[in-house]
N, C-alpha and C positions, 0 to 999 in steps of 0.2 A: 253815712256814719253820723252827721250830725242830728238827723231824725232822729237817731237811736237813741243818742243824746238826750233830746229834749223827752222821748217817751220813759226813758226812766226816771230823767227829774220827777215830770210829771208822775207818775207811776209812784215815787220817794214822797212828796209831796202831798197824794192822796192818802197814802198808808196814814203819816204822821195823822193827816187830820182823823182819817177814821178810827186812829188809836185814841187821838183824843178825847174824839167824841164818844167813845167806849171808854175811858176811865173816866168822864165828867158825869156819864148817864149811871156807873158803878157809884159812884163818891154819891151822887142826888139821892141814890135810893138807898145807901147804907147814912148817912148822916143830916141831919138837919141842920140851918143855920147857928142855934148854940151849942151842938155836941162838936166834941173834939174828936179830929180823926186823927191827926198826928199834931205831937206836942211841938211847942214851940223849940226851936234846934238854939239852942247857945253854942254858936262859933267859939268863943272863948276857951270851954271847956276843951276842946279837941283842936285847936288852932297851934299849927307851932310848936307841938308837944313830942317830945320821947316817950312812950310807955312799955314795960313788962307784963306779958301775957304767961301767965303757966297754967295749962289746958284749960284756956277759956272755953266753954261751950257753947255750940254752935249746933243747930240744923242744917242739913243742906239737900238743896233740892235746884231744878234745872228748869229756866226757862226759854223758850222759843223764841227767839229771837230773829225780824226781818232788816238782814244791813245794819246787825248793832242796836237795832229796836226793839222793845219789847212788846209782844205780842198778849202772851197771856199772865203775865208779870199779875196782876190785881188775883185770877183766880187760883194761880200758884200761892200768895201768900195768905189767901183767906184757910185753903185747905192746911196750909203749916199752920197760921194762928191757932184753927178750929184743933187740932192737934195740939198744942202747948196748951190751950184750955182747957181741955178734956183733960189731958195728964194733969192738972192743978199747979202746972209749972207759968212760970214770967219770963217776958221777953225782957231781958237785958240793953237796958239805954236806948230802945228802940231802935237798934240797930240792927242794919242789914246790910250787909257788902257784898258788892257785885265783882265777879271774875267773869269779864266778858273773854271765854274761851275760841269764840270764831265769830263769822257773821250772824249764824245761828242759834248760836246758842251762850247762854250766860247764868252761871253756877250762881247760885242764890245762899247765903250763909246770913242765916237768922239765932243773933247772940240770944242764948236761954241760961235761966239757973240751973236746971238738971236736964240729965237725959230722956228725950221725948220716944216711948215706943211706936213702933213702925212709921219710923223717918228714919233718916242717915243721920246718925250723930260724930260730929268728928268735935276736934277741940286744934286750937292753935295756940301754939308759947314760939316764947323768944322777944326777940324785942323791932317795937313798931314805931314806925314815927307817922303822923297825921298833920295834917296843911287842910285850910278851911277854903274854899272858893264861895263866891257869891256872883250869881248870874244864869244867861240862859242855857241851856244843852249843848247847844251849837258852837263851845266854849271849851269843851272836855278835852282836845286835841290840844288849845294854848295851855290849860290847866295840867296835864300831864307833860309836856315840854317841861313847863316852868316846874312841875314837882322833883321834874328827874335833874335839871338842873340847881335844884335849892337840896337833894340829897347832896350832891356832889359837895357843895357846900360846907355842908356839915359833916365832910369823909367818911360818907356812908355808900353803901352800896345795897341795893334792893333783892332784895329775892323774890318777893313777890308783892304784884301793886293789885288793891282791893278800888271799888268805890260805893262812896257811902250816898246814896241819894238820899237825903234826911227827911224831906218831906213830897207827898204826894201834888200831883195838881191844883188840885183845889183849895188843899193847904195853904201851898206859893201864894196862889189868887188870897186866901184869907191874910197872909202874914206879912205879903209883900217882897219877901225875901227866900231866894231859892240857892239856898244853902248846900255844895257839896262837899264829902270830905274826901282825898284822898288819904287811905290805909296802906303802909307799907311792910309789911315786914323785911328787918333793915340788920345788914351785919356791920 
């Protein structure tokens, strides 16, 4: 039993780095030292905040996910971007909220101005509150405790919790700062 143990740490451990090293070898050949690949995230704006959605728009799409990781996360979102550019549409505050649905898998919702043809376009209203985190991945479990106890807070209750991974890896490494937001849609 304890073998087993260590062979899927091990096993967890290799994935992470080979993910890594596949989104660091992604970012080197799409960006150069001065192009920006994602924009600098201001905590502030989305920190601590109530907001009203009435059918915001969204793309959505699915990605692969190993134990909550993502797999093909980069080639999933190039084919949505390549898609909102082709329609002459904007991605909206460069967001994108993750619904991690199982181990598996994890629903991808990329805010746009209009609707993008042959993608899934849905739209979310009502009203949301968002909480900013700053730190590593390995953190997402204290960060969701502490969100669903700071609803409570503010006598709210969730219907559904989004996350917002603001910026890519290489990003982080450029900025220094690995900024998440939790999104909730909140009654």
């Amino acid at each position: 039993m304890a073998e087993t143990g260590r062979q899927i740490s091990y096993f967890r451990g290799n994935i992470t780095k080979v993910i890594n090293i596949k989104i660091n070898k992604l970012n080197s050949k799409n960006m150069n030292k001065n192009e920006e690949c994602c924009p600098k995230f201001d905590p502030a704006l989305w920190d601590n905040k109530i907001f009203e959605w009435d059918n915001k728009k969204f793309v959505k799409d699915k990605v692969f996910t190993l134990f909550y990781m993502p797999i093909n996360f980069g080639s999933v979102i190039r084919k949505l971007m390549a898609k909102i550019d082709k329609a002459g549409a904007k991605q909206q505050d460069w967001m994108g909220l993750s619904d991690h649905t199982s181990k598996w898998n994890m629903d991808i919702y990329v805010a746009v101005d209009r609707d993008i043809p042959g993608v899934e376009n849905i739209t979310l209203s009502g009203k949301f509150l968002s909480k900013v985190y700053e730190g590593d991945f390995k953190e997402t479990g204290k960060w969701c405790k502490d969100f669903k106890s700071y609803t409570k807070e503010k006598n709210l209750k969730i219907q559904k919790m989004y996350m917002w991974y603001t910026t890519c890896p290489k990003c982080v490494k450029k900025y220094g700062k690995n900024y998440v937001a939790i999104v909730a849609q909140v009654e």
